[in-house]
KOLTIPA-996144 format. One line per 3 residues: number of its first residue (from 1); their letters; for each residue z, x, y of N, C-alpha, C, O, CB. Coordinates in pm, whole numbers, plus 50000, padded with zeros to 5 digits. Glycine has a CB too. Example, Ala and Ser with C-alpha at 12.3 -4.5 7.8 and 13.67 -1.06 7.14 Angstrom:
1	AS	50780 51319 49431 50780 51230 49550 50780 51320 49670 50846 51424 49668 50905 51131 49553 | 50708 51285 49775 50714 51367 49894 50787 51290 50003 50804 51341 50114 50572 51408 49940
***
This chain:
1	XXX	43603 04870 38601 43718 04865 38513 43758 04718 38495 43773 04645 38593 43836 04950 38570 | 43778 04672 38362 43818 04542 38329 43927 04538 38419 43971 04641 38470 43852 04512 38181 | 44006 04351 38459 44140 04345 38471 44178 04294 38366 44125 04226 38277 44190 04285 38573
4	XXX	44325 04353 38397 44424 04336 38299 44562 04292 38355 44621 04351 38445 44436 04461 38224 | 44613 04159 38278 44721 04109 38432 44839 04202 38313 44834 04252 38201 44769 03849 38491 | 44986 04175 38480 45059 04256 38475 45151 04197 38337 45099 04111 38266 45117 04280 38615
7	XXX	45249 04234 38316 45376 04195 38209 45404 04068 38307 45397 04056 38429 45534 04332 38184 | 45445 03958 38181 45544 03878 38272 45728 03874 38181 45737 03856 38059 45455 03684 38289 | 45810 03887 38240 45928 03915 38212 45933 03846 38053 45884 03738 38020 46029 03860 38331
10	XXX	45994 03928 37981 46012 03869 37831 46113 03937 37777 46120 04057 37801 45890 03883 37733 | 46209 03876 37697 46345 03968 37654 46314 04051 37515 46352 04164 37483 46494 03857 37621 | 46225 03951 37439 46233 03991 37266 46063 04029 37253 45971 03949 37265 46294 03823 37133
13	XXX	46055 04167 37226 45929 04253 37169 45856 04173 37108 45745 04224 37088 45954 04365 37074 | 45865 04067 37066 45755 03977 36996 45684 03881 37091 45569 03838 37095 45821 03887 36882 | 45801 03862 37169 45676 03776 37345 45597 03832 37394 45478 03810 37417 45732 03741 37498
16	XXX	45713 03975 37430 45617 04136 37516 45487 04121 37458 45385 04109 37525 45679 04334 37466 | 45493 04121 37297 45329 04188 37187 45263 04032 37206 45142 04027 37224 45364 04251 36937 | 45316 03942 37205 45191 03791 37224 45155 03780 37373 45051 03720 37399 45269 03608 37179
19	XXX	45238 03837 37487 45247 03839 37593 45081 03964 37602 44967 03920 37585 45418 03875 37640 | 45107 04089 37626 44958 04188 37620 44885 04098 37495 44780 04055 37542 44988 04400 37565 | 44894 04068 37399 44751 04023 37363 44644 03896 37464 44530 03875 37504 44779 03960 37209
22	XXX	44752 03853 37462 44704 03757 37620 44605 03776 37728 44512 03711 37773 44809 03754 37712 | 44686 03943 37764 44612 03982 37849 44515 04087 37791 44429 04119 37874 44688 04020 37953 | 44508 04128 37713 44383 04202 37682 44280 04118 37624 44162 04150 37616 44407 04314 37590
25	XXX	44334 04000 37582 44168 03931 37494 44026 03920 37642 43908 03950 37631 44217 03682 37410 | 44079 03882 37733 43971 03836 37853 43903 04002 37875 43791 04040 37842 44069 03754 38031 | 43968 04049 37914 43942 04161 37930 43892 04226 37813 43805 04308 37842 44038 04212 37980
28	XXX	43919 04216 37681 43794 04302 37601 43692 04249 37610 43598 04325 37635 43797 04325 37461 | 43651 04064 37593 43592 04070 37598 43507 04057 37711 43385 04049 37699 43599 04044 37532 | 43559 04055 37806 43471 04094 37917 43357 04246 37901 43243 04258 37946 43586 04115 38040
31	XXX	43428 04331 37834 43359 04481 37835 43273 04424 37732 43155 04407 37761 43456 04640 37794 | 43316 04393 37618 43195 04367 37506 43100 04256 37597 42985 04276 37559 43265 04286 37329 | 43098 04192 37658 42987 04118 37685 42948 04198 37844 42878 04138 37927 43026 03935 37683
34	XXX	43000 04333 37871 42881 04336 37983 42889 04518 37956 42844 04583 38050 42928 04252 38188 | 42934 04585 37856 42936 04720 37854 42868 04794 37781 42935 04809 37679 43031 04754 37838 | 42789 04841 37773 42715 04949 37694 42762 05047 37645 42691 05125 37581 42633 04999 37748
37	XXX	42928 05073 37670 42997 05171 37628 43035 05190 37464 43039 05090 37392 43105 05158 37707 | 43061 05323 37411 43083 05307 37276 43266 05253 37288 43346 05248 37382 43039 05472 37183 | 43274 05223 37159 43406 05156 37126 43525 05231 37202 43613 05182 37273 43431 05160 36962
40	XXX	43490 05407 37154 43628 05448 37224 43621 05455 37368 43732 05480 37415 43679 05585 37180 | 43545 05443 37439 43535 05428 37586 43579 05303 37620 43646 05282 37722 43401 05448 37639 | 43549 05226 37548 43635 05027 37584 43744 05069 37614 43803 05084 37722 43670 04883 37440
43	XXX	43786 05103 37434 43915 05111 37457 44025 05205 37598 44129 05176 37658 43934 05155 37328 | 43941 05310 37599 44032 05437 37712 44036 05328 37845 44136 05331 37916 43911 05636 37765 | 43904 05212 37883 43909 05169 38012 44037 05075 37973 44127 05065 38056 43763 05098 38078
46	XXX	44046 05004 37847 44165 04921 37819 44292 04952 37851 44380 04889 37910 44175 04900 37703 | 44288 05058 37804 44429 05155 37813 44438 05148 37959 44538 05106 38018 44421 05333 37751 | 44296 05204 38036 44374 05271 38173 44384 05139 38251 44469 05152 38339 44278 05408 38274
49	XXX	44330 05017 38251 44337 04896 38333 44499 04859 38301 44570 04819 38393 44213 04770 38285 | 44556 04874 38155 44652 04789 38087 44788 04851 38208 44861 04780 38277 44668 04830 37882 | 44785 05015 38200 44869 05108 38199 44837 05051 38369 44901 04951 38403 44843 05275 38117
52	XXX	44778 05089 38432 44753 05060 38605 44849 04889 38625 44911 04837 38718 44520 05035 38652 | 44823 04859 38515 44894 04659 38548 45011 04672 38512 45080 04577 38547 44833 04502 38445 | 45075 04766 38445 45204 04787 38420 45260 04817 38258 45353 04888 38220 45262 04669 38477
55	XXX	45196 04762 38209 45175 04758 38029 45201 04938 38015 45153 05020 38093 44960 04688 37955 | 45278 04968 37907 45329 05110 37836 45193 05138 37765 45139 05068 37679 45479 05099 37714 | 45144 05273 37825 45025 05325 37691 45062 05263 37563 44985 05195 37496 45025 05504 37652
58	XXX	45198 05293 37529 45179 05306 37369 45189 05178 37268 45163 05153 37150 45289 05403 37319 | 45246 05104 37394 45202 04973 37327 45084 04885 37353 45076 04771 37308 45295 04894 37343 | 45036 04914 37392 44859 04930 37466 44828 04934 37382 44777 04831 37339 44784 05036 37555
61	XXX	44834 05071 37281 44743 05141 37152 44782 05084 37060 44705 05094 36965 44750 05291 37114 | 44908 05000 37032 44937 04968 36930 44879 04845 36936 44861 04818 36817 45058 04984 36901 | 44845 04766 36992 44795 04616 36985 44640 04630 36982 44584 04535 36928 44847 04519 37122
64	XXX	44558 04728 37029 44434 04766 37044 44407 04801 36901 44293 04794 36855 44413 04874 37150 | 44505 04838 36834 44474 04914 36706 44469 04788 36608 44374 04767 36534 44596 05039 36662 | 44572 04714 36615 44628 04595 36521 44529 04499 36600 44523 04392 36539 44820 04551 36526
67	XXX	44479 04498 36669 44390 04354 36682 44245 04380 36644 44152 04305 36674 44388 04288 36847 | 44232 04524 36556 44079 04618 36562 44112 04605 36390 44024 04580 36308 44068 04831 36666 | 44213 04621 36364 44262 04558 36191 44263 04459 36174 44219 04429 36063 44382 04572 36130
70	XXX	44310 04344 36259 44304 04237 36249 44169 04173 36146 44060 04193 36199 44312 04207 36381 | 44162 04110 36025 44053 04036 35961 43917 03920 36052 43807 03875 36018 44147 03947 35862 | 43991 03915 36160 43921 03811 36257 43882 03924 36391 43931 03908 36503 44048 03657 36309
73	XXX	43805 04016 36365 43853 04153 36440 43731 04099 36598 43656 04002 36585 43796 04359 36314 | 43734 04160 36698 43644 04128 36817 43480 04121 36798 43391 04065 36862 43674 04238 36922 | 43482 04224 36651 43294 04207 36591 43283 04106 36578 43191 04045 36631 43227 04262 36455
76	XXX	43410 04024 36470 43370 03948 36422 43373 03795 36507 43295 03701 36503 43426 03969 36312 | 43519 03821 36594 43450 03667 36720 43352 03654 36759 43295 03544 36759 43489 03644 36853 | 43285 03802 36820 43140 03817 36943 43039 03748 36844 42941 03691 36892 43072 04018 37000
79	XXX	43061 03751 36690 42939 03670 36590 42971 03537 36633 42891 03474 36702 42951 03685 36399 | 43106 03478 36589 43134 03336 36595 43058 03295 36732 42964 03217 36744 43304 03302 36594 | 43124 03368 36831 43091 03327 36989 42970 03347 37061 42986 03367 37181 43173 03389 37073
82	XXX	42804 03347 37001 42707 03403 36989 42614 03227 37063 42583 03137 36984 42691 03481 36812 | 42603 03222 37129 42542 03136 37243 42434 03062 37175 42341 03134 37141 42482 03223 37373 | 42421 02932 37145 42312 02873 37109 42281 02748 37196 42286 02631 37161 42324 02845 36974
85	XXX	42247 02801 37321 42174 02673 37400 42021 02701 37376 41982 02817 37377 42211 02666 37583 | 41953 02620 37359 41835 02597 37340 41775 02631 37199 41661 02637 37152 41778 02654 37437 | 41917 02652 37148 41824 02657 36927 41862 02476 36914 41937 02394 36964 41985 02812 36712
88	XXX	41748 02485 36808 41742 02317 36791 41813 02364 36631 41789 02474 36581 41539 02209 36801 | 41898 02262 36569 41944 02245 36403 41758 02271 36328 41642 02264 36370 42038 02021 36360 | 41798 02290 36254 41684 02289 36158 41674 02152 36097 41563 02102 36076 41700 02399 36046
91	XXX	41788 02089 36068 41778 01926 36005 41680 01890 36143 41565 01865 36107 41970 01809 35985 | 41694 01884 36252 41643 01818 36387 41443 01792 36356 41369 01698 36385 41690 01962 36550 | 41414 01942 36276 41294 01954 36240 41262 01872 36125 41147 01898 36088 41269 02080 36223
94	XX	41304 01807 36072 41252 01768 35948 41202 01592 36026 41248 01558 36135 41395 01782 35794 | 41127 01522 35965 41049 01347 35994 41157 01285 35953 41160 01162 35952 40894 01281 35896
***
């Protein structure tokens, strides 16, 4: 099961929601880079790591949902964030 750290004290629902995205980014992608699981299984371990650290299911689901809408969505980082040690540029090839 991913970790997922706990709440840290916040007064206004907009820290709380930047506050869990915080803690869920390491943790998804931790599962996307070592899980073979389909999507909704990420997510249920998300939920149950979030909910065990203290985080409310339902705002769990709501940030899981809105960061899966999100235009910059976790497919699309794991492309950006795609490891190139040992590719050479193609300019590198040319005399």
């Amino acid at each position: 099961m991913p970790y997922v750290a706990s709440p840290s004290y916040s007064e206004s629902a907009q820290a709380r929601a930047a506050n869990l995205a915080q803690c869920l980014a390491p943790a998804r992608r931790f599962l996307n880079e070592t899980s073979q699981a389909s999507e909704a299984e990420k997510i249920e371990k998300l939920v149950a790591s979030a909910t065990t650290a203290g985080w409310d299911e339902e705002e769990v689901r709501q940030a899981l949902d809105a960061d899966d809408a999100a235009p910059n969505s976790s497919a699309a980082r794991n492309i950006q964030e795609t490891a190139t040690i040992g590719l050479v540029p193609t300019s590198a090839n040319t005399p």
